[in-house]
PLY file of the C-alpha trace (Angstrom):
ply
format ascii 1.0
element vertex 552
property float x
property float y
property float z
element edge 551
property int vertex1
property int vertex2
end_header
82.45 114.31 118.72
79.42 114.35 116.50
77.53 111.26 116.70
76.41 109.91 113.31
72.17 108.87 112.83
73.72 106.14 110.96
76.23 103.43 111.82
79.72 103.29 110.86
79.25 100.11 108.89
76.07 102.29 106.47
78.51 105.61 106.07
81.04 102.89 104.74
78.61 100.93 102.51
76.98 104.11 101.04
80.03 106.28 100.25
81.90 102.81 98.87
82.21 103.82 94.91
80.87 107.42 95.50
84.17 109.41 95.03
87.49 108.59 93.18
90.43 110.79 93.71
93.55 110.13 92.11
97.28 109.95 93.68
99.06 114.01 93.76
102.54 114.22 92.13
104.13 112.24 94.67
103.03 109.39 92.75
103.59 108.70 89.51
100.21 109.16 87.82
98.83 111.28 85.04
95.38 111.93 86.66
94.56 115.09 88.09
92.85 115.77 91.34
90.89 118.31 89.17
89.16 115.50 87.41
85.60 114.78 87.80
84.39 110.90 86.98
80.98 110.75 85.59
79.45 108.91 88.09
80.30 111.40 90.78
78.41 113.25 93.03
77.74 117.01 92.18
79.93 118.70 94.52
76.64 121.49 96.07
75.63 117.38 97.41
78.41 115.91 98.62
79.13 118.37 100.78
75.37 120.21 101.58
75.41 118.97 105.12
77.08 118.04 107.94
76.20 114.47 107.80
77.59 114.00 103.62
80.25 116.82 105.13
81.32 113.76 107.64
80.91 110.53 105.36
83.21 112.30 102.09
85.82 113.52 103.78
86.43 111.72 107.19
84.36 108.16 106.73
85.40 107.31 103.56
88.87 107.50 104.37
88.02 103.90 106.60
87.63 101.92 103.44
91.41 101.95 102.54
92.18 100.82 106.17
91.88 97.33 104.62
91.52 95.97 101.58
90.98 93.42 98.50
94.06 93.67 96.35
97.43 93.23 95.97
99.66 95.78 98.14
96.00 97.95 99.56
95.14 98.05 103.66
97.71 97.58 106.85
96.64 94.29 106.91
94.87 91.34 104.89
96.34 91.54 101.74
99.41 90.29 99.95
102.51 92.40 98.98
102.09 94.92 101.09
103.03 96.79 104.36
101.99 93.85 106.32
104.32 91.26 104.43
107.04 93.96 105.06
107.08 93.12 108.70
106.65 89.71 108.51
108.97 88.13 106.28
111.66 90.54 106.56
111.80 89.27 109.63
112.86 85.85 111.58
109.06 84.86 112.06
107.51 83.38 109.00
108.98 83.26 105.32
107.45 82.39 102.18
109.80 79.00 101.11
110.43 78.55 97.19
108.17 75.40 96.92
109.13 74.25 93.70
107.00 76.16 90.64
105.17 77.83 93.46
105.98 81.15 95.25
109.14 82.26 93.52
108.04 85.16 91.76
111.48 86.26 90.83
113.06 85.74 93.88
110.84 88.13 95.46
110.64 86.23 98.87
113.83 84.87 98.90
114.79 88.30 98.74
112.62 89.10 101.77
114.10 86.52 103.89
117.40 87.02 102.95
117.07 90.98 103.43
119.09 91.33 99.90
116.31 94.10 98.52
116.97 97.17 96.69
115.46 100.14 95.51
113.48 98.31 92.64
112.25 95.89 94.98
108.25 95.02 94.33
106.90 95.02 98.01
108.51 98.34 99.43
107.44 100.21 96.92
104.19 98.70 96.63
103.74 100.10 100.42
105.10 103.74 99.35
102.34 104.13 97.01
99.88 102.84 99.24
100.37 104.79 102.12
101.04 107.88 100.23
97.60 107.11 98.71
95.96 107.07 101.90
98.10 110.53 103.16
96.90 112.03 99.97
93.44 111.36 100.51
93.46 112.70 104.09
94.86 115.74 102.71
92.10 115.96 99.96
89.54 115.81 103.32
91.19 118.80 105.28
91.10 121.08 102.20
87.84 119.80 101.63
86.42 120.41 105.36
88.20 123.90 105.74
86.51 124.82 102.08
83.35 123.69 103.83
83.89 124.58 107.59
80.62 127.13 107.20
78.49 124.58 107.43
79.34 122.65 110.67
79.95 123.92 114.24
83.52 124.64 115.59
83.58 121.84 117.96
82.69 119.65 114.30
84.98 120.80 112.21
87.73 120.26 115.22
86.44 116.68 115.71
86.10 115.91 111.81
90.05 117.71 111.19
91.50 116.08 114.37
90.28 112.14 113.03
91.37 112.99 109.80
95.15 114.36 110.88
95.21 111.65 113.36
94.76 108.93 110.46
97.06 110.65 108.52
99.60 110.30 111.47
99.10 106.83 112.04
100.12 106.49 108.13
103.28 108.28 108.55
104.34 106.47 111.45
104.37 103.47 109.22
106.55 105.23 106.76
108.70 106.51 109.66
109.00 102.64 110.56
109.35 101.00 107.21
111.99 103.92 105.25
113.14 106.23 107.50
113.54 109.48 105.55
110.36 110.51 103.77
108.64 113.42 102.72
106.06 115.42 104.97
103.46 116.41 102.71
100.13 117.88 103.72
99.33 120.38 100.50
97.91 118.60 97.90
98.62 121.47 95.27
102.51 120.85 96.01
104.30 120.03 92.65
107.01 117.24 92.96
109.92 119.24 92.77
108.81 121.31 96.06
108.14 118.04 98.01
111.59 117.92 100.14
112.75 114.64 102.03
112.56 115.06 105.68
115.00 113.58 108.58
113.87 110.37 110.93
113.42 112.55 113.54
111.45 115.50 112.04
109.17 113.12 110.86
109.13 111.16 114.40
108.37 114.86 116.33
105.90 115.52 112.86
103.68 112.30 113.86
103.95 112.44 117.29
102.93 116.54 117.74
99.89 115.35 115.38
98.69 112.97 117.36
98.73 114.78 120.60
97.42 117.33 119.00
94.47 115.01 117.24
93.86 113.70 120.95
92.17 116.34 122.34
89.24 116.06 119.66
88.93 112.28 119.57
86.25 110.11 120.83
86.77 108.13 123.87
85.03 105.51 122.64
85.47 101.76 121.85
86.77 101.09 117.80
86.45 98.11 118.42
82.48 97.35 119.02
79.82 97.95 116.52
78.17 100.92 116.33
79.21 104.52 115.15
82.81 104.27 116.02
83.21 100.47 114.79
86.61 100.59 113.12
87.34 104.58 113.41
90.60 105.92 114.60
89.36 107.20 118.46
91.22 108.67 121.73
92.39 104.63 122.57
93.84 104.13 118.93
95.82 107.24 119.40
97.36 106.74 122.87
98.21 102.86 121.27
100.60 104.64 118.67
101.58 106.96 120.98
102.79 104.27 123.37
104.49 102.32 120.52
106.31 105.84 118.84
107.84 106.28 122.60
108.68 102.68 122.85
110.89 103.11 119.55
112.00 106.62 120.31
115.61 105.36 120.39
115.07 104.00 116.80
112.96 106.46 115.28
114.92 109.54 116.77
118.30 108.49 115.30
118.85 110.35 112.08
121.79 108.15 111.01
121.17 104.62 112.01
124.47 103.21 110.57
126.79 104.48 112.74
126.14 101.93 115.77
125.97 104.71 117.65
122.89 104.62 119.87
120.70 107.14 122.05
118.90 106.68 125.38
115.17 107.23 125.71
115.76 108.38 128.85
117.22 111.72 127.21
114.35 112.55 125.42
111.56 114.48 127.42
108.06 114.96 126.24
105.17 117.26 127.22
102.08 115.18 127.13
99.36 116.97 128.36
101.51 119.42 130.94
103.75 116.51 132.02
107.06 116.50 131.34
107.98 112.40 130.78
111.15 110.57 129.33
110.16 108.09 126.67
110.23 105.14 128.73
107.50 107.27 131.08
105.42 108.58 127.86
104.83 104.44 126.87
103.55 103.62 130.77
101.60 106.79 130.56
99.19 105.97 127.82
99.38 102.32 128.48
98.23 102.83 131.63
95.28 104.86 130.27
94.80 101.85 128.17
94.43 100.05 131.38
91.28 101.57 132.37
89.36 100.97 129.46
90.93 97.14 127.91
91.65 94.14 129.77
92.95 90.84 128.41
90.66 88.27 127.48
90.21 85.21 129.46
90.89 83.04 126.72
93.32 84.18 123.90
91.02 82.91 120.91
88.66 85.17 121.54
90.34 87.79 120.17
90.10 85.60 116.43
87.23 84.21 116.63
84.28 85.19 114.11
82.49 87.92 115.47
84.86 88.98 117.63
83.56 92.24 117.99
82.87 91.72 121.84
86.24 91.21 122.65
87.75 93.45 125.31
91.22 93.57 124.86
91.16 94.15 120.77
91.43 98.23 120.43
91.74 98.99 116.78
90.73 96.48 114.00
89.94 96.12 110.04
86.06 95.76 110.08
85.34 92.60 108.09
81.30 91.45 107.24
81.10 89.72 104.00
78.00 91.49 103.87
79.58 95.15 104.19
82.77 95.39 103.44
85.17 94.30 100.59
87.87 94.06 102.98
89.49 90.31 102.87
91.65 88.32 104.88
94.32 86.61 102.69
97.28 85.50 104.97
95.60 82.24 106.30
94.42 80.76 102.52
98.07 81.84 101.32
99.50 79.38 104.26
97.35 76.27 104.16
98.11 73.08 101.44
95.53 72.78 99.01
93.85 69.93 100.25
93.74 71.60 103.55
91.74 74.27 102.58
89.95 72.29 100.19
88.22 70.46 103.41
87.70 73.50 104.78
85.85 74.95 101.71
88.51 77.53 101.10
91.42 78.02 98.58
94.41 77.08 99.82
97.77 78.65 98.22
100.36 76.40 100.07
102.98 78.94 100.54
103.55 80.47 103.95
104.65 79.21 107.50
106.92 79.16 110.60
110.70 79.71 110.26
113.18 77.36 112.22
113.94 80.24 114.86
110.27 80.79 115.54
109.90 77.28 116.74
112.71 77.04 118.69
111.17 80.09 120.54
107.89 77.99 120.93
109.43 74.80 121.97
107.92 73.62 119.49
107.97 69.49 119.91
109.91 69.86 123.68
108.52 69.23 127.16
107.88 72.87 127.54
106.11 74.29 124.27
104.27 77.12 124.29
100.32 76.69 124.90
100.01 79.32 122.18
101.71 77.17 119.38
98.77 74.87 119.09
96.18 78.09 118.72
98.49 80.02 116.26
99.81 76.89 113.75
99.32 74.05 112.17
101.84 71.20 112.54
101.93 67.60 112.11
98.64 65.49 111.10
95.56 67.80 109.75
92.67 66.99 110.16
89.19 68.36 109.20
86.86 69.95 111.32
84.75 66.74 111.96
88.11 65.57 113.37
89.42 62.95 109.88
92.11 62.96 108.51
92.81 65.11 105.20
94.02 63.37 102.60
97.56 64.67 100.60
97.21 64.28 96.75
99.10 60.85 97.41
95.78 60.22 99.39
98.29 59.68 102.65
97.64 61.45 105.97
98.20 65.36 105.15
101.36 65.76 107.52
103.09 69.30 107.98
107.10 69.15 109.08
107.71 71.97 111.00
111.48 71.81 110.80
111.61 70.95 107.42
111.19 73.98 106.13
113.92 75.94 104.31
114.21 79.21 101.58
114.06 77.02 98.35
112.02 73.33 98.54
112.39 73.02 95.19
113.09 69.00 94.35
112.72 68.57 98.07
110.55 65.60 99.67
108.55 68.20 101.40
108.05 70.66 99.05
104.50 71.13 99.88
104.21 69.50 103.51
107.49 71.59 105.30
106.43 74.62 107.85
103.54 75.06 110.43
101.35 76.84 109.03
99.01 79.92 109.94
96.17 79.71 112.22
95.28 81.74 114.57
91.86 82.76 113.32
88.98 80.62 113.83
87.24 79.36 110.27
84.24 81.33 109.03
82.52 77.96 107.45
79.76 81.09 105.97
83.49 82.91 104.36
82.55 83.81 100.99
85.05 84.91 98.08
87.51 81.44 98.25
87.48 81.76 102.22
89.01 85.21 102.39
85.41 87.22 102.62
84.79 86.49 106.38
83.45 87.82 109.83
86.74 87.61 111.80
87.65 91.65 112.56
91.32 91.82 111.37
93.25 92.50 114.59
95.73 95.59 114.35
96.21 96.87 118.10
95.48 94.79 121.24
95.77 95.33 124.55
98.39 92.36 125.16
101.11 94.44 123.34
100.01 97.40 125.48
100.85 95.07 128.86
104.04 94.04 127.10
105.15 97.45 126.07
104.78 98.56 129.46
106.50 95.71 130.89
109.52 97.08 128.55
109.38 100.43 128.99
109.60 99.77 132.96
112.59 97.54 132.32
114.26 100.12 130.43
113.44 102.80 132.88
114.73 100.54 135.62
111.89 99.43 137.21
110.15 96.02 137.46
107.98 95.17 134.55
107.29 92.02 135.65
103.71 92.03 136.67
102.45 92.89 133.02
105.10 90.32 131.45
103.45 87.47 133.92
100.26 88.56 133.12
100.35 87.78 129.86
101.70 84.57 130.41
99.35 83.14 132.72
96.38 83.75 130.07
97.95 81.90 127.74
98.59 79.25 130.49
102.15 79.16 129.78
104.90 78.08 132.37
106.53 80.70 134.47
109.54 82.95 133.38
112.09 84.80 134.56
111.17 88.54 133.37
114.64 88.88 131.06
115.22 90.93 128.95
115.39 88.05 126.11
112.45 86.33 127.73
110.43 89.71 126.89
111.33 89.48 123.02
110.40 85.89 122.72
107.06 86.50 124.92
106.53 89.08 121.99
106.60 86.65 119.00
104.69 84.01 121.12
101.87 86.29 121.96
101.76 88.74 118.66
102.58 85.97 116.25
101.01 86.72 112.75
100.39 90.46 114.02
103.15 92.26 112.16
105.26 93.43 114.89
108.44 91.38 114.68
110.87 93.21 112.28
110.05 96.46 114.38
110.69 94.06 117.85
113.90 92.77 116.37
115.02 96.59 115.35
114.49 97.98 118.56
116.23 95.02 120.58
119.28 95.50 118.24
118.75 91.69 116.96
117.91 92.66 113.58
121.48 92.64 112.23
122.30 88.76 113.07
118.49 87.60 111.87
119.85 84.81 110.30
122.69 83.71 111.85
122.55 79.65 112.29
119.16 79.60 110.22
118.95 78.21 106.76
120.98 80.67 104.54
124.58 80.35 104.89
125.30 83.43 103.42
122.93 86.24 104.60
123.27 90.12 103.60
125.80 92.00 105.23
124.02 93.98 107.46
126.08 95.31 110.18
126.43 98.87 109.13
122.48 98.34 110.16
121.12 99.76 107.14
118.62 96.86 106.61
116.62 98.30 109.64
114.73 100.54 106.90
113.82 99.78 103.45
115.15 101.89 100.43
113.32 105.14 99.09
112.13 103.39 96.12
114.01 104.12 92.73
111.37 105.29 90.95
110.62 107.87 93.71
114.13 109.34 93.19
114.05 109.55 89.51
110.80 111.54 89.62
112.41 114.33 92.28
115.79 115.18 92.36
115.89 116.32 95.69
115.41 112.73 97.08
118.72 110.33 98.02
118.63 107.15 98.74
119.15 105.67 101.94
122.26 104.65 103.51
123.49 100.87 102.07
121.62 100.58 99.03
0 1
1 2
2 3
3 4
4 5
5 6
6 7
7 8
8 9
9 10
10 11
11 12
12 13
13 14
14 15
15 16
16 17
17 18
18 19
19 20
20 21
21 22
22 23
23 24
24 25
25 26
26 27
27 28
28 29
29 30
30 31
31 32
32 33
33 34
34 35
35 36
36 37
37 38
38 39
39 40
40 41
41 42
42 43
43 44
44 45
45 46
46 47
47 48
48 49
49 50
50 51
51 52
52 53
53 54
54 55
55 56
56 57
57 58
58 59
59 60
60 61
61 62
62 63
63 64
64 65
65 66
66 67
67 68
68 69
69 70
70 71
71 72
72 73
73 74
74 75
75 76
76 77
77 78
78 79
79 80
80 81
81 82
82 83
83 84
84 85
85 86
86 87
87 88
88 89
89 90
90 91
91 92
92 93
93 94
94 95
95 96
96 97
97 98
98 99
99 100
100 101
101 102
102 103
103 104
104 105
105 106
106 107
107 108
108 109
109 110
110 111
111 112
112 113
113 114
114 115
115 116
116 117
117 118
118 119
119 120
120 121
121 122
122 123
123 124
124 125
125 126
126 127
127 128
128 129
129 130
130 131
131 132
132 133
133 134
134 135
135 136
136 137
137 138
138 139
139 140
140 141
141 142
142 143
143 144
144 145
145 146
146 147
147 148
148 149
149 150
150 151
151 152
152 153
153 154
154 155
155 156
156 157
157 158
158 159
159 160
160 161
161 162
162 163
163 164
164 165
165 166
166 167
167 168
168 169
169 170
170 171
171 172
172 173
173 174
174 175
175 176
176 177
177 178
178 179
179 180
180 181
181 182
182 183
183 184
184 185
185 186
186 187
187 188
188 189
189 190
190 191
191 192
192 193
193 194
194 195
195 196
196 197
197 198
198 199
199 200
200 201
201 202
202 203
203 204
204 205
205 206
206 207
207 208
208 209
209 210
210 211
211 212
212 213
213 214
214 215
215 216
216 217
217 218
218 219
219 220
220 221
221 222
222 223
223 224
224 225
225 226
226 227
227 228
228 229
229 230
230 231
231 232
232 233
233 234
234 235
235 236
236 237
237 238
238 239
239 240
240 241
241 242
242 243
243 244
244 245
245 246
246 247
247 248
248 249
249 250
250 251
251 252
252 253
253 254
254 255
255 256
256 257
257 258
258 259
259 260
260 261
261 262
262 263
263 264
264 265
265 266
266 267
267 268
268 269
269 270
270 271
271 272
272 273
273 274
274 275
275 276
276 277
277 278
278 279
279 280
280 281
281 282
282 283
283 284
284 285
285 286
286 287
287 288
288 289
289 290
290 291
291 292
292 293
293 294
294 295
295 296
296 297
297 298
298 299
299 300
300 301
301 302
302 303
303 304
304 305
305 306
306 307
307 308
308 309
309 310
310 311
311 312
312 313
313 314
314 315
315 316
316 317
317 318
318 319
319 320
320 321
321 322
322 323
323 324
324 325
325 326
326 327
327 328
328 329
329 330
330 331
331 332
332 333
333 334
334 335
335 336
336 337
337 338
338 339
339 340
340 341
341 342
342 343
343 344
344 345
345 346
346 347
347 348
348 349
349 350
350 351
351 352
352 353
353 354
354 355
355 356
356 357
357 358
358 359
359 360
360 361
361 362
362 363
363 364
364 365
365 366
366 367
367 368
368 369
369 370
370 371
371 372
372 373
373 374
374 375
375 376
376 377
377 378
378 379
379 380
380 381
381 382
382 383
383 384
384 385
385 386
386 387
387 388
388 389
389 390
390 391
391 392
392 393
393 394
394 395
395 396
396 397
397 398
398 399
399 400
400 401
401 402
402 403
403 404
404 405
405 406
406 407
407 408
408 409
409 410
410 411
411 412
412 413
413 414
414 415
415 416
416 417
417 418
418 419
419 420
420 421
421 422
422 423
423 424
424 425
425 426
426 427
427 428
428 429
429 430
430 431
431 432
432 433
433 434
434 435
435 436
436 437
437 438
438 439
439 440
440 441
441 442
442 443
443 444
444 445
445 446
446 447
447 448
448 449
449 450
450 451
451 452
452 453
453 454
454 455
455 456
456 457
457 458
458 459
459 460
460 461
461 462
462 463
463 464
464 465
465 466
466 467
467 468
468 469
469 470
470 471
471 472
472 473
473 474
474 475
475 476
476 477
477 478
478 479
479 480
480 481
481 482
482 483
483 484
484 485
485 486
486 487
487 488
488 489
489 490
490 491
491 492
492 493
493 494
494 495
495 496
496 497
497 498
498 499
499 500
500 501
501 502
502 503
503 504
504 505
505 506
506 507
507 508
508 509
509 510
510 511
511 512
512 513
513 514
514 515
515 516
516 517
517 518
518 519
519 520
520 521
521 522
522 523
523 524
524 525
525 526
526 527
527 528
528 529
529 530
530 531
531 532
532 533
533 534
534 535
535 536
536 537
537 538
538 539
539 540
540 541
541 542
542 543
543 544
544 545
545 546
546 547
547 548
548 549
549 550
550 551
């Protein structure tokens, strides 16, 4: 790979406003890719060199990674692909709290999995990562237009980060809807864009990131410098690892059937070697292995400036000084006078569900050490150690297991739920608090242990080194490696991380999420088709060729 003069962080900052390019026909938009904004570049500059070659097609791809509005980046925003995981799932929900946070029944919808194809937050993550896909298609037209002017081994390098971004973004369509579209021709009008199987797009992402692999940096994302935040060699073999791990999922074309497929059957090729799924995940974890290791304490992998850390692998760059990236899901959680003593904004909205606190033993003899790092519960205090104040002016008090869907006329309208917390306060956080020098945290070498402990189990062999492992960083007591011990230890290390609707899928939980929680009269979900989301409406009016999913 072609090392930059200038760090990753500079490319970024100097390329930030340089080029717009509007959405192809996939979404609905009347601007042209044609089009040429007036304070753009002359094309003979942008791409005159290898260096503008690299930063305008490949590095500014990185600045929609994360992001500062509604529904933009994988993580750090609200309404988006992150929210998607999280509270359509048994982790965290966003309570009705009387005038606040009903927005149409958006959330309650969420929690209650009773979405449809008109549904806000779905579709808000269609056009988003179809944005992105679009873009990375713009930048391999772009470099093969312009391949003259950069060495072979460059323009392999420069394609092979591009495709393998583009990858990562259709493995979170394959996750989130199922049956999508494979697009990589930006000149394609709508009516030749075809929907594509589960499992063509599964072998689609997969053969593109093994592919990718050979050209990608073995080099640290995670640490400063001209990689900081790029999608290298470690990012690849992370997804790789975690498309094997759901192979059973993602490989099943019709997922309402309860009819279900063993990874074992399926064999890949990865690099000569022929491996069953379950062998594919231990593969590249175990590459992993030489390169991460965890942390010996667990906060460091929040703190601000946690750039050193050796177990993060991929992350969402954040320097209020930078970037424009922001981090929204802690300000969104805390009360108001909470973050008010913290010099933030607080929005009072999100926290723990019931379920997730049973999991932590949360107020037992034997609850989790990691419940005290990742929420707030009971008396809050500032960071000089008073007490905050409610606006009663008593002691600020959150009640866990208060917390239900609708709070509306309730006692604890604003006080029920543990709240987020997880990453250390930036007291220098600019922007209401959500500006901030905490990297976002995407892939970590903790799930890597944990996926590997699963895929052994599910291979039949003992995972329990890597399960234990994780447990005695965090301090916790000993377990029995189970396989419903190995779930929970998910949610109580990855809490907040956006992985718990896809956990919950591939355990086959995802069906009875609510079962004994605090709706007593969930969705009907056990055809299964609440495992994906709906192709958005709006999607199928535009082509005829799309149909909806199965259930909606």
């Amino acid at each position: 790979m072609n090392t930059m003069n200038k760090s990753h962080q500079i490319v970024c900052l100097w390329v930030r406003g340089l080029l717009f390019v509007c959405l192809f026909t996939l979404l609905p938009s009347s601007c042209s890719l044609d089009e040429h904004p007036r304070d753009q570049i002359a094309e003979e500059l942008v791409h005159s060199t290898p260096e503008n070659l690299y930063k305008n097609t490949v590095a500014t791809l990185y600045n929609y990674v994360g992001g500062a509005t509604d529904g933009q980046g994988l993580q750090g925003t609200c309404r988006g692909v992150y929210d998607l995981q999280t509270f359509g799932s048994d982790e965290a929900m966003l309570p009705t709290r009387g005038h606040d946070w009903y927005d149409g029944e958006l959330w309650q919808d969420m929690y209650r999995h009773s979405w449809d194809g008109g549904h806000d937050l779905p579709y808000n993550s269609w056009l988003y990562l179809y944005k992105v896909i679009t873009l990375c298609n713009r930048s391999l037209e772009r470099l093969e237009e312009h391949r003259d002017i950069i060495s072979n081994f460059e323009f392999k390098a420069y394609t092979s980060e591009v495709r393998a971004l583009r990858a990562i973004y259709y493995w979170y369509l394959l996750d989130l809807f199922g049956r999508v579209p494979i697009v990589t021709d930006t000149n394609l009008s709508m009516n030749d864009v075809l929907q594509s199987e589960r499992s063509e797009l599964f072998y689609f992402v997969f053969d593109e990131l093994l592919d990718a692999s050979y050209y990608l940096a073995k080099e640290n994302s995670v640490a400063q410098g001209d990689y900081y935040g790029r999608v290298t060699y470690d990012v690849a073999a992370f997804v790789l690892a975690k498309l094997a791990l759901n192979a059973e999922i993602y490989l099943d074309n019709d997922w309402t059937d309860n009819q279900y497929i063993d990874g074992k059957d399926f064999i890949f090729d990865i690099y000569g070697k022929k491996l069953n799924a379950w062998e594919t995940v231990i593969f590249f974890c175990d590459y992993l292995e030489d390169w991460y290791k965890l942390e010996d304490n667990y906060v460091s992998n929040f703190t601000v400036r946690n750039e050193n850390s050796c177990e993060n692998i991929w992350i969402i760059p954040m320097d209020k000084d930078l970037y424009n990236n922001t981090q929204q899901n802690i300000m969104r959680s805390w009360h108001y006078r909470h973050a008010d003593a913290y010099g933030i904004t607080g929005e009072n909205g999100s926290c723990a569900t019931r379920n997730t606190l049973r999991i932590f033993g949360y107020g037992t003899d034997e609850e989790d050490p990691r419940f005290d790092i990742n929420y707030w519960a009971d008396e809050v205090y500032d960071r000089y150690g008073d007490i905050i104040p409610d606006r009663t002016g008593a002691p600020l008090t959150y009640y866990p297991y208060a917390v239900k869907m609708d709070l509306s006329y309730d006692p604890y309208v604003e006080t029920a739920g543990a709240r987020m917390k997880k990453y250390d306060i930036d007291k220098n956080a600019t922007k209401d608090g959500t500006l901030l020098d905490n990297d976002i945290v995407l892939f970590r070498f903790a799930d890597a242990l944990l996926m590997r402990a699963e895929a052994k189990w599910r291979n039949g062999e003992d995972g329990s080194a890597d399960f234990n492992a994780v447990r005695k960083r965090a301090e916790a007591i000993p377990r029995e490696f189970t396989p419903e011990n190995l779930l929970d230890e998910r949610l109580l290390e990855l809490c907040w991380e956006g992985w718990r609707r896809q956990d919950l899928i591939r355990f086959r939980q995802y069906k009875s999420l609510f079962t004994g929680d605090s709706f007593d009269d969930p969705v009907d979900e056990s055809d299964g088709h609440t495992t994906v989301f709906p192709i958005p409406n709006d999607m199928i009016t535009l082509n005829p060729h799309f149909t909806q999913n199965k259930g909606y």
